[in-house]
VMD Tcl script that builds the backbone (N, CA, C; Angstrom):
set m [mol new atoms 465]
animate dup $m
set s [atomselect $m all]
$s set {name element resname resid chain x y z} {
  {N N UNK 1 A 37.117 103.456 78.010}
  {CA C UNK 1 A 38.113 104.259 78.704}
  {C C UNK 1 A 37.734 105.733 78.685}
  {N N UNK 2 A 37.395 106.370 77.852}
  {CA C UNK 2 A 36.968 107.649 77.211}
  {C C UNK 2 A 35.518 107.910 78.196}
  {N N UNK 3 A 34.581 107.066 78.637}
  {CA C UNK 3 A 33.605 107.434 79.937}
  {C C UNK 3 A 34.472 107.562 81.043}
  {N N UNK 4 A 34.873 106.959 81.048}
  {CA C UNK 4 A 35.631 107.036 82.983}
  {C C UNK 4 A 36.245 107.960 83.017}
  {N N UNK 5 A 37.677 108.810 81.621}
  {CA C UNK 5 A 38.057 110.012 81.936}
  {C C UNK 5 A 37.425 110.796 81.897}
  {N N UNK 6 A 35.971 110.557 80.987}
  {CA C UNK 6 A 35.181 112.286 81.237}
  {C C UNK 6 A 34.857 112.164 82.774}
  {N N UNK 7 A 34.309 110.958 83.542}
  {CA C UNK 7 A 33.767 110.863 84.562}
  {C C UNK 7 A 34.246 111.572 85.543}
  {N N UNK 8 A 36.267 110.756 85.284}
  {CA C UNK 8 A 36.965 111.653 86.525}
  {C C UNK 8 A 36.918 113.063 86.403}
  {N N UNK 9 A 37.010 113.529 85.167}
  {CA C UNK 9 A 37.062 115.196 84.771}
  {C C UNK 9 A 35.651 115.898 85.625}
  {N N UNK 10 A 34.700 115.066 85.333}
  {CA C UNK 10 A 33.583 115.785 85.828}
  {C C UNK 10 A 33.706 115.664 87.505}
  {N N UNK 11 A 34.297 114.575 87.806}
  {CA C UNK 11 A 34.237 114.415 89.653}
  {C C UNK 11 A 35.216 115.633 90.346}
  {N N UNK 12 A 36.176 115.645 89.295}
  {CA C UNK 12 A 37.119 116.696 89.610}
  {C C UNK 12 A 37.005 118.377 89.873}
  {N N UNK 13 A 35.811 118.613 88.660}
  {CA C UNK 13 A 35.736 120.207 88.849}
  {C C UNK 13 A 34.289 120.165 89.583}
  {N N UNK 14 A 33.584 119.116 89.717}
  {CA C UNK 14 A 32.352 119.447 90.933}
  {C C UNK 14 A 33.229 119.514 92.435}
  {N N UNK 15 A 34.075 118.505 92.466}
  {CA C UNK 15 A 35.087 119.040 93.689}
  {C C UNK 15 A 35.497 120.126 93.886}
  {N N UNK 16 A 36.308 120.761 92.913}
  {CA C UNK 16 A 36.698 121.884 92.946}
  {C C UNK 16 A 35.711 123.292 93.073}
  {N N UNK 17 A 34.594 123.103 92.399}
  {CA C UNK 17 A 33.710 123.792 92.970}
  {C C UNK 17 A 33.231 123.864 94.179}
  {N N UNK 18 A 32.970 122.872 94.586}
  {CA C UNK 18 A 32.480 122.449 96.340}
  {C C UNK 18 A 33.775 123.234 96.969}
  {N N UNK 19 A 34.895 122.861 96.719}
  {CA C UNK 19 A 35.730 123.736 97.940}
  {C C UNK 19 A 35.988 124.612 97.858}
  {N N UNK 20 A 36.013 125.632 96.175}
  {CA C UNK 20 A 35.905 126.942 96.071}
  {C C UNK 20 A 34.913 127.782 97.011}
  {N N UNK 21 A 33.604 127.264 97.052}
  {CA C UNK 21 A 32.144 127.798 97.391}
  {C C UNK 21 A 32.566 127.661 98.849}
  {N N UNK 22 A 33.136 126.398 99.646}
  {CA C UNK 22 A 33.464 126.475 101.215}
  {C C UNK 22 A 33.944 127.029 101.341}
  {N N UNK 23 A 35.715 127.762 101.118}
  {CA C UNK 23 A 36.207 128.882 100.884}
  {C C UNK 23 A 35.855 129.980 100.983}
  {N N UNK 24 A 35.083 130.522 100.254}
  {CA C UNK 24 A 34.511 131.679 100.106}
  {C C UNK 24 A 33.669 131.857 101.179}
  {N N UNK 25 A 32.444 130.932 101.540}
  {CA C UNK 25 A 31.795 131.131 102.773}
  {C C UNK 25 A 32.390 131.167 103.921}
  {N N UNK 26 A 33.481 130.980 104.318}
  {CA C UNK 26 A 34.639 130.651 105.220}
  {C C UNK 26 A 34.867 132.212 105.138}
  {N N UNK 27 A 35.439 132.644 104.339}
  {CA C UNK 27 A 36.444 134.245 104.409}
  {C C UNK 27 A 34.995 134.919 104.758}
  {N N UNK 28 A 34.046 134.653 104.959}
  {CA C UNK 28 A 33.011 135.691 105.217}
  {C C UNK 28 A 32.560 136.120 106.735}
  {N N UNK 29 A 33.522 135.672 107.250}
  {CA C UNK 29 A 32.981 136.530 109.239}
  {C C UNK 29 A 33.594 137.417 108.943}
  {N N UNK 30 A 33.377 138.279 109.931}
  {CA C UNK 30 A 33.568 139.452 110.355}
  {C C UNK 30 A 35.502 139.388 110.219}
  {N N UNK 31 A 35.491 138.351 111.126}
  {CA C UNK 31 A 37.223 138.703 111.251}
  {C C UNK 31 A 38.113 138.183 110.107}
  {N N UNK 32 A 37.386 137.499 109.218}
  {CA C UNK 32 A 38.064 137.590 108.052}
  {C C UNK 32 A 38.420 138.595 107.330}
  {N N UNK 33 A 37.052 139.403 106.983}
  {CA C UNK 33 A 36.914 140.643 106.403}
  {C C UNK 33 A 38.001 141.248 106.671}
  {N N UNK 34 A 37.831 141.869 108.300}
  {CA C UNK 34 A 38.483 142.522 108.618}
  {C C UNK 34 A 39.907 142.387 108.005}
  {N N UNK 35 A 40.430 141.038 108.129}
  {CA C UNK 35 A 42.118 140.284 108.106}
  {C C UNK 35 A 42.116 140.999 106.570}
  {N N UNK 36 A 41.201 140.383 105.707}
  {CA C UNK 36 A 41.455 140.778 104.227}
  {C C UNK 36 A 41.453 142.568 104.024}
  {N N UNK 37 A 40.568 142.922 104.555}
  {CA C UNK 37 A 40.888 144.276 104.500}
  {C C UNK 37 A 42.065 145.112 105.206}
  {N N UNK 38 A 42.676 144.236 105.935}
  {CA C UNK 38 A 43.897 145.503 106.556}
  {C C UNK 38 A 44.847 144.958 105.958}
  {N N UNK 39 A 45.046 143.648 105.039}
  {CA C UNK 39 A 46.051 143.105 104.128}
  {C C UNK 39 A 45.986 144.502 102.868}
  {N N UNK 40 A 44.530 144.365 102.650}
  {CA C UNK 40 A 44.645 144.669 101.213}
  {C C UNK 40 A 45.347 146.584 101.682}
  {N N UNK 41 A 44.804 146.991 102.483}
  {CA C UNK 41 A 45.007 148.165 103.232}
  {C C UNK 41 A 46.807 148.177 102.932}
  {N N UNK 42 A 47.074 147.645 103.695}
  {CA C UNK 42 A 48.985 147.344 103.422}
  {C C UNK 42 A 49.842 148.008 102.240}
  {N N UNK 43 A 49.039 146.833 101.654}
  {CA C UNK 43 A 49.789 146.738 100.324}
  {C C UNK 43 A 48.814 147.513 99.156}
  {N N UNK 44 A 47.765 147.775 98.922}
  {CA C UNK 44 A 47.187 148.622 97.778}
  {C C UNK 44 A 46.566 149.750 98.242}
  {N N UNK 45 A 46.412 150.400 99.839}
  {CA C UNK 45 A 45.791 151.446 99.866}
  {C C UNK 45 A 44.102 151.229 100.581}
  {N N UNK 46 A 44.194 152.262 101.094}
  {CA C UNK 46 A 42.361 152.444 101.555}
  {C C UNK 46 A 41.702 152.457 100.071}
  {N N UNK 47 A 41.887 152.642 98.890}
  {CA C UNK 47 A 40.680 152.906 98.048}
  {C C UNK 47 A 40.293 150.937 97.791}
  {N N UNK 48 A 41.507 150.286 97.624}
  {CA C UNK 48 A 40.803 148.388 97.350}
  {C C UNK 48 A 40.844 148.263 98.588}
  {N N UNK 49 A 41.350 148.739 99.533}
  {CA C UNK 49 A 40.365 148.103 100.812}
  {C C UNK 49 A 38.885 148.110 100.687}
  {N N UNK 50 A 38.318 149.385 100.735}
  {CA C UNK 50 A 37.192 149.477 101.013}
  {C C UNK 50 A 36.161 149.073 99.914}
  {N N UNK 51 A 37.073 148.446 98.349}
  {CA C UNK 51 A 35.999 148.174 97.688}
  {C C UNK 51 A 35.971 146.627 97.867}
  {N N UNK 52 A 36.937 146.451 98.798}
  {CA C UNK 52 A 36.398 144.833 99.001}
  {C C UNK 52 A 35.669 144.709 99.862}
  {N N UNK 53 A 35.630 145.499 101.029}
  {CA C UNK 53 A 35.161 145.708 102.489}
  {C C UNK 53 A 33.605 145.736 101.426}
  {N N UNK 54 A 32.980 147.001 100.653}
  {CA C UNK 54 A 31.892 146.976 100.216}
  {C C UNK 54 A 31.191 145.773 99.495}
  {N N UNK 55 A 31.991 145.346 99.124}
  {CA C UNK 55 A 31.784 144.585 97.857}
  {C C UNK 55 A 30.678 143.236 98.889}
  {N N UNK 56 A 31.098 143.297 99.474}
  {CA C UNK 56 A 30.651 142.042 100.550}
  {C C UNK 56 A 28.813 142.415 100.791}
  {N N UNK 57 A 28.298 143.456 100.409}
  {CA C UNK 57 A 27.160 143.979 100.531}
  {C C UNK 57 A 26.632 144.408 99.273}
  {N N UNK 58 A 25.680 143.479 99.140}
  {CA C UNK 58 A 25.487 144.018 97.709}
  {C C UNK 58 A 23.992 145.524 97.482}
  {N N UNK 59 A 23.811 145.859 98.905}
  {CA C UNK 59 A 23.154 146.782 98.699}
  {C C UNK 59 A 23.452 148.190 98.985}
  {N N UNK 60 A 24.564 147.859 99.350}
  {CA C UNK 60 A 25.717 149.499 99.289}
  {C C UNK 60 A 25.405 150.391 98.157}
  {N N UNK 61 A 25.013 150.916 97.967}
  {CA C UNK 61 A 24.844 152.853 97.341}
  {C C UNK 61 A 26.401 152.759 96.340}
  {N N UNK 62 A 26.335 152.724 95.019}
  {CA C UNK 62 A 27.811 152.764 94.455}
  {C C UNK 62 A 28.249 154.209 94.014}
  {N N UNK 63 A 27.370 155.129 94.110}
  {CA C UNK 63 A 28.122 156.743 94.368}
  {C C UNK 63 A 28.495 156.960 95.836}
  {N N UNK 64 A 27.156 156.084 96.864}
  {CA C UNK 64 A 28.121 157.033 98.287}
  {C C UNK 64 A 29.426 155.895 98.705}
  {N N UNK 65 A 29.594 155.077 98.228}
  {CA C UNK 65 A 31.105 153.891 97.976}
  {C C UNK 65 A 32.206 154.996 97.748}
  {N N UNK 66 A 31.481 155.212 96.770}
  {CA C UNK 66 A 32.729 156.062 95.488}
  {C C UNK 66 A 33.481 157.314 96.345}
  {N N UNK 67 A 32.308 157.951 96.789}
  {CA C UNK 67 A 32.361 159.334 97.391}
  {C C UNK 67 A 33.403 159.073 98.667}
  {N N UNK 68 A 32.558 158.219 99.799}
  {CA C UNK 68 A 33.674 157.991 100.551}
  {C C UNK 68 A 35.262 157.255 100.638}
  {N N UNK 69 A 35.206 156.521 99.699}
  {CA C UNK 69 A 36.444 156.455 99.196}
  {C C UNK 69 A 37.574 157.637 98.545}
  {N N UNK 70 A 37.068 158.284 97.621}
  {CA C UNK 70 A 37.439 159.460 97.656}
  {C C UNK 70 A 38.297 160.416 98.588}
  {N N UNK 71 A 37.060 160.539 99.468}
  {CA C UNK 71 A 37.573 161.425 100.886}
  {C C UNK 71 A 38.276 160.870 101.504}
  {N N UNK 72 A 38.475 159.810 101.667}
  {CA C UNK 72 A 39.307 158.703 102.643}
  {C C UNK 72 A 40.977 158.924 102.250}
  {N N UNK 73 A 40.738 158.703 100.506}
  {CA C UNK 73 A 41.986 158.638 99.999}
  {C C UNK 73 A 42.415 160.063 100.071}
  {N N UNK 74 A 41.996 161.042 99.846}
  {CA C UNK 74 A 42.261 162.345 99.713}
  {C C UNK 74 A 43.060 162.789 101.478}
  {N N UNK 75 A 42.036 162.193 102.076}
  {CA C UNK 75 A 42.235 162.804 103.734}
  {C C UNK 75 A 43.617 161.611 104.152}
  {N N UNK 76 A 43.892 160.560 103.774}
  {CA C UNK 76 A 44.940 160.034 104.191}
  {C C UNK 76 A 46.046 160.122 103.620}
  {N N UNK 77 A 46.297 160.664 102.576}
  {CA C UNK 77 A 47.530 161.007 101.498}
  {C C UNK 77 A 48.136 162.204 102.633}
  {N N UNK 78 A 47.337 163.153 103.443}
  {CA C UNK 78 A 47.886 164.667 103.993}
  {C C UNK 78 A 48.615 163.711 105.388}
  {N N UNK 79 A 48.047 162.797 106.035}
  {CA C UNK 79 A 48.586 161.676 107.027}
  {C C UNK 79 A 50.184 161.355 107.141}
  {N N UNK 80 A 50.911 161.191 106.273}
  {CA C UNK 80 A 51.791 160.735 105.962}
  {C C UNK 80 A 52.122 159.037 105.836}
  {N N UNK 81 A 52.925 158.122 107.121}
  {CA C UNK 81 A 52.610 156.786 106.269}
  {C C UNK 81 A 52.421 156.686 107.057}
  {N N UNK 82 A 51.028 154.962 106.351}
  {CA C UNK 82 A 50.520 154.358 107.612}
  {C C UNK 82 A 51.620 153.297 108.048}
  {N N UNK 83 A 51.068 153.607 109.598}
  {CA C UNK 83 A 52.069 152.404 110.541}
  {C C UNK 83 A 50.864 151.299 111.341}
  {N N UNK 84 A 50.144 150.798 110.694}
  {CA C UNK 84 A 49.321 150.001 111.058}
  {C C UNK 84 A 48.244 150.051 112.206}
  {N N UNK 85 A 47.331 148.686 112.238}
  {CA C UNK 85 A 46.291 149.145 112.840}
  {C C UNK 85 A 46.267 148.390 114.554}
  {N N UNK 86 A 45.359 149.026 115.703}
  {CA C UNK 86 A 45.219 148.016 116.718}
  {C C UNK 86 A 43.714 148.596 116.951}
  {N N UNK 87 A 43.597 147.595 117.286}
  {CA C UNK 87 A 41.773 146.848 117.731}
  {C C UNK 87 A 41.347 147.324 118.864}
  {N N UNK 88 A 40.847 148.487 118.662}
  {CA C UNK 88 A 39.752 149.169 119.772}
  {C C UNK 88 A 38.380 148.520 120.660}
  {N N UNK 89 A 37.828 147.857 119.982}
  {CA C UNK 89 A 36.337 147.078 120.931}
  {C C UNK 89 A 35.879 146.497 119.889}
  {N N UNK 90 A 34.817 145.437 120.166}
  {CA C UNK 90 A 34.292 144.963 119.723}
  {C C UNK 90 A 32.759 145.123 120.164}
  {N N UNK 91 A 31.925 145.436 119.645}
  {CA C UNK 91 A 30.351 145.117 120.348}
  {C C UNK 91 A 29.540 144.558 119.516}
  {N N UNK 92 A 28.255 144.073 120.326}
  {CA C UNK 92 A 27.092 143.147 119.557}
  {C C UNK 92 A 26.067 143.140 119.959}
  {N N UNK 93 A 25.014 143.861 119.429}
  {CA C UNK 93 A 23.655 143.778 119.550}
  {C C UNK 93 A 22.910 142.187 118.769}
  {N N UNK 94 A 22.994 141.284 120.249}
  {CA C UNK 94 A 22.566 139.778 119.744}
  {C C UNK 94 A 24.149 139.266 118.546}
  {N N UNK 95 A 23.414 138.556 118.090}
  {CA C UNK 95 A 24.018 137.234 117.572}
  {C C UNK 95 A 24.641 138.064 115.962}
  {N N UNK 96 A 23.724 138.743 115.489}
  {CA C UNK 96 A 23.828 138.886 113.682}
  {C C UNK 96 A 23.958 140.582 113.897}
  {N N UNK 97 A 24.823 140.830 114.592}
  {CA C UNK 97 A 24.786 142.656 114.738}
  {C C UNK 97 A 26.083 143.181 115.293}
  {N N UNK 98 A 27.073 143.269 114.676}
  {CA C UNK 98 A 28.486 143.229 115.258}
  {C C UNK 98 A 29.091 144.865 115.000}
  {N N UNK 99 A 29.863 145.421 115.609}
  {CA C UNK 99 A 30.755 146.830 115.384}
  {C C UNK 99 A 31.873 146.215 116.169}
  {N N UNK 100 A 32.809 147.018 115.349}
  {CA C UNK 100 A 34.877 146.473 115.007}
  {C C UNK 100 A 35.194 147.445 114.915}
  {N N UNK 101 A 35.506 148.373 116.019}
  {CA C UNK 101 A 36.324 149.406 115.968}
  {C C UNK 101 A 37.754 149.244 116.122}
  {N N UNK 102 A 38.594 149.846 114.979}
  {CA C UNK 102 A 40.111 150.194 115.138}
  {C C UNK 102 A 40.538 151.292 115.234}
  {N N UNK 103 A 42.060 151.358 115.770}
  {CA C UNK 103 A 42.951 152.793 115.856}
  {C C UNK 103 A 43.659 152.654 114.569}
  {N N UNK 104 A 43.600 153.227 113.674}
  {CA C UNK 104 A 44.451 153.639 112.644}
  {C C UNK 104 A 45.626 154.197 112.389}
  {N N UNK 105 A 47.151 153.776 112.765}
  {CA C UNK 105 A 48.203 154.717 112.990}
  {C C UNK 105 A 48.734 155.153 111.540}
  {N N UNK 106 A 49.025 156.629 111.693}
  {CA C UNK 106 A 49.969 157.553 110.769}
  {C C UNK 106 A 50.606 158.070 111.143}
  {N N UNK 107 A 51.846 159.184 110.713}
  {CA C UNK 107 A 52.697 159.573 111.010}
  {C C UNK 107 A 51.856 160.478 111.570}
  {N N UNK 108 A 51.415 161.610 111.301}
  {CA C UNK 108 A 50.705 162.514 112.009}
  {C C UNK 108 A 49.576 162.624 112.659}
  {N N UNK 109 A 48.790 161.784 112.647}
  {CA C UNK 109 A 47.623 161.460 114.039}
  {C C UNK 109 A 46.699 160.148 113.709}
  {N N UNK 110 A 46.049 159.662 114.509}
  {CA C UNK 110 A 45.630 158.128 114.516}
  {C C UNK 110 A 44.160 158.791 113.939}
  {N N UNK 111 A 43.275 157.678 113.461}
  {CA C UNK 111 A 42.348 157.807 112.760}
  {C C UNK 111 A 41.167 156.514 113.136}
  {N N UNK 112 A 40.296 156.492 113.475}
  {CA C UNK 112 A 39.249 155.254 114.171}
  {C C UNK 112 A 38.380 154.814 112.759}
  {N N UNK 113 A 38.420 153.682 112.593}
  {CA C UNK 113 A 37.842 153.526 111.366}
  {C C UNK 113 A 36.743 152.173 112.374}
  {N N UNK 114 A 35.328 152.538 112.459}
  {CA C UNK 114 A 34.499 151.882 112.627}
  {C C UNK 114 A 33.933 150.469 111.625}
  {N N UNK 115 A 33.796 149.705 111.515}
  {CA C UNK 115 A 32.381 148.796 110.839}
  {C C UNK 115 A 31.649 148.171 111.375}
  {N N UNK 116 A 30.085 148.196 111.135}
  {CA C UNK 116 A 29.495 147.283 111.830}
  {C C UNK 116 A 29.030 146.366 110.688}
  {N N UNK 117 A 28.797 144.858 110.817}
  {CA C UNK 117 A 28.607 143.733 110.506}
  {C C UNK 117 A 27.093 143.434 110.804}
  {N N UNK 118 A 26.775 142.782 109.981}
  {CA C UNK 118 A 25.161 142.400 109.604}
  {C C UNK 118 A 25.316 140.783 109.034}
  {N N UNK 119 A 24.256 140.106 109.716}
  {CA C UNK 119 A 23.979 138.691 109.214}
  {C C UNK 119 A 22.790 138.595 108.843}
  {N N UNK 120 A 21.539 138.909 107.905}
  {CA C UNK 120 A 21.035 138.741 107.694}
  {C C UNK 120 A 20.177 137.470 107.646}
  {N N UNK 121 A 21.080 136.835 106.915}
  {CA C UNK 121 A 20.589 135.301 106.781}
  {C C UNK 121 A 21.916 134.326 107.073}
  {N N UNK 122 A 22.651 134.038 106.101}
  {CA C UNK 122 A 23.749 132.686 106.817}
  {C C UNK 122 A 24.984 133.760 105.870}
  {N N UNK 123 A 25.452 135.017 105.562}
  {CA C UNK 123 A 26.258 135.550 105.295}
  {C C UNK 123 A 26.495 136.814 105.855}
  {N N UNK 124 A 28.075 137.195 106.412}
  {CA C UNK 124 A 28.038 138.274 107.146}
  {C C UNK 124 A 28.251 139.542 106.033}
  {N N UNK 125 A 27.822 141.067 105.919}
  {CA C UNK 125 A 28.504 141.636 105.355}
  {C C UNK 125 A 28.135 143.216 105.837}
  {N N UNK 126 A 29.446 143.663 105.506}
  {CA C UNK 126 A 29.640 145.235 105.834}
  {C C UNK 126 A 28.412 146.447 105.664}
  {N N UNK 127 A 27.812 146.461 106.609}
  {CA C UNK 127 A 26.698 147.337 106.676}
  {C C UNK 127 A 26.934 148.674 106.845}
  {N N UNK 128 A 27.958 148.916 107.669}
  {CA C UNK 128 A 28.225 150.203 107.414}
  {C C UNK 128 A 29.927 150.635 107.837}
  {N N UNK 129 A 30.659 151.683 107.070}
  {CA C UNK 129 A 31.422 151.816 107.521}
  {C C UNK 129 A 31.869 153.200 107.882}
  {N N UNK 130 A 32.503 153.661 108.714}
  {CA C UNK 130 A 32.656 155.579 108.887}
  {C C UNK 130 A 34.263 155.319 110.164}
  {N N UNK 131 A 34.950 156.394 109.292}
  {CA C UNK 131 A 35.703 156.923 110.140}
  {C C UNK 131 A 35.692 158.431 110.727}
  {N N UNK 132 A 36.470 158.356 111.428}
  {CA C UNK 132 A 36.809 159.648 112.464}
  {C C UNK 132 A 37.903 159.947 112.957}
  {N N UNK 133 A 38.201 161.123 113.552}
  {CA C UNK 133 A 39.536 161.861 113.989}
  {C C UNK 133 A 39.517 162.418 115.292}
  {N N UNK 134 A 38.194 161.955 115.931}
  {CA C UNK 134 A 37.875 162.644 117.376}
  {C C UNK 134 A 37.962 162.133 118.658}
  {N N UNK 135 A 38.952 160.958 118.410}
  {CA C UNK 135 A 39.546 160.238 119.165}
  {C C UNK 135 A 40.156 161.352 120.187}
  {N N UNK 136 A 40.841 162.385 120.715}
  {CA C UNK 136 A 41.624 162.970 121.435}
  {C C UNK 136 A 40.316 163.276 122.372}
  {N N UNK 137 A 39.376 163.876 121.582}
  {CA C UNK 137 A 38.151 164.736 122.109}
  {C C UNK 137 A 37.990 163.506 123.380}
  {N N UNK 138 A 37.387 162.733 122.560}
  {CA C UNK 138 A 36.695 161.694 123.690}
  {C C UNK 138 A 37.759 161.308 124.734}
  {N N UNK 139 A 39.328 161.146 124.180}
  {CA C UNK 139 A 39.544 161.152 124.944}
  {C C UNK 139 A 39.617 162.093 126.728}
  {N N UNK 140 A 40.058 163.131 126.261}
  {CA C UNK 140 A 39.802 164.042 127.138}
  {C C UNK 140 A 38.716 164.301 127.719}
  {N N UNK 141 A 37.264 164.162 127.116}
  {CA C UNK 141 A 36.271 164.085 127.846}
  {C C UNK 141 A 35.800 162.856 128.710}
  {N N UNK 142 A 36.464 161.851 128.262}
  {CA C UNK 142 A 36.208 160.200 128.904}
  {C C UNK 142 A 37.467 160.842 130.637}
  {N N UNK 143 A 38.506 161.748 130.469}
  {CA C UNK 143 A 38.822 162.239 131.553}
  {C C UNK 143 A 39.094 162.829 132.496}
  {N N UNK 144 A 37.222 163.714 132.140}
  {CA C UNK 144 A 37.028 165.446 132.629}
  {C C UNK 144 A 36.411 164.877 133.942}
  {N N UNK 145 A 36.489 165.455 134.994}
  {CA C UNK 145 A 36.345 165.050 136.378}
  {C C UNK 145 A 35.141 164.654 136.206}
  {N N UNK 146 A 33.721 164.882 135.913}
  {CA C UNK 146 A 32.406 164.692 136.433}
  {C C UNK 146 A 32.465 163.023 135.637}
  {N N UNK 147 A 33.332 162.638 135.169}
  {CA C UNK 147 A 33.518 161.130 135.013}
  {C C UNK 147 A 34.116 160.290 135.518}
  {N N UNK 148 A 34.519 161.094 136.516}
  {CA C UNK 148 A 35.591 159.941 137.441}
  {C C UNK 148 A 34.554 159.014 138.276}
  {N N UNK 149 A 34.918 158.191 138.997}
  {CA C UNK 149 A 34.318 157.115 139.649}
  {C C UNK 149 A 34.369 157.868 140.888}
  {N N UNK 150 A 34.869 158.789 141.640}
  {CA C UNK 150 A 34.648 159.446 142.587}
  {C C UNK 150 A 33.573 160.674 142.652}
  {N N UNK 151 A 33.304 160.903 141.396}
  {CA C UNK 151 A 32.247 162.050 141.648}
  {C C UNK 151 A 30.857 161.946 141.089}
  {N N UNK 152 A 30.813 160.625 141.033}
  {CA C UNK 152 A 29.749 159.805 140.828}
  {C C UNK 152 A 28.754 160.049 141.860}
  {N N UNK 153 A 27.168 160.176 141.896}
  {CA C UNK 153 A 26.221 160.196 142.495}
  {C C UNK 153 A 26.177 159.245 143.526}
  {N N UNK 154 A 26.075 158.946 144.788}
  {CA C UNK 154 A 26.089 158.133 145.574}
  {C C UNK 154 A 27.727 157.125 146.104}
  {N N UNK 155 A 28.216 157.981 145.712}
  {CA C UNK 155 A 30.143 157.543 146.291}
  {C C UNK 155 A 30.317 158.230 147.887}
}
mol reanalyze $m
mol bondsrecalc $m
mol representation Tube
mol addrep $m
């Protein structure tokens, strides 16, 4: 009797391993990330966002992590509160080369928080991440006349 319960014990946590490990490879696209990071964003703040967002790369720089976290937290505390995020574009150079741009809302002005995504081999992870505040700029220049579709060369 005493073989068969170790047996089941052992069938049990190699199972449990197997679906831990699927799991985990599962939360690893891009739009998982993302999901986990604007959760963790929510409820604990840009500084465990972004160390999970990093964490996913294990060749990230752990002073320039640190550093930009820092500034992030420093520059969004003057913001007031966040009111959540919406999904600016998506682009992809091929198959394993992804950028996820969002609008970042606060009480006092929106904020674009870029990442682009890397697949190296059969795991996706955060290659780079940078935000910005120059959202108005572009905007206004995306609608300075020499961009209109009418003053286009050959119209």
């Amino acid at each position: 009797m005493k073989p068969i319960l170790n047996l089941i014990i052992i069938i049990l946590a190699f199972s449990s391993c197997q679906f831990a490990s699927s799991q985990s490879g599962e939360a690893q696209t891009p739009e998982k990330i993302n999901e986990r990071f604007f959760d963790l964003y929510a409820s604990k703040g840009p500084g465990e966002a972004l160390d999970y967002a990093f964490s996913t790369n294990a060749w990230m720089d752990k002073n320039q992590t640190s550093d930009v976290k820092v500034k992030l937290n420093e520059f969004t505390e003057q913001l007031g509160n966040y009111h959540g995020k919406e999904a600016i574009s998506k682009r992809s150079v091929g198959e394993n080369l992804l950028l996820y741009t969002f609008l970042i809302k606060y009480d006092r002005q929106a904020i674009r928080y870029m990442f682009i995504y890397y697949k190296p081999n059969n795991k996706w992870q955060v290659q780079k991440f940078q935000y910005d505040v120059n959202l108005e700029t572009e905007l206004i220049e995306a609608a300075s006349a020499y961009r209109l579709n009418e003053n286009l060369p050959c119209n």
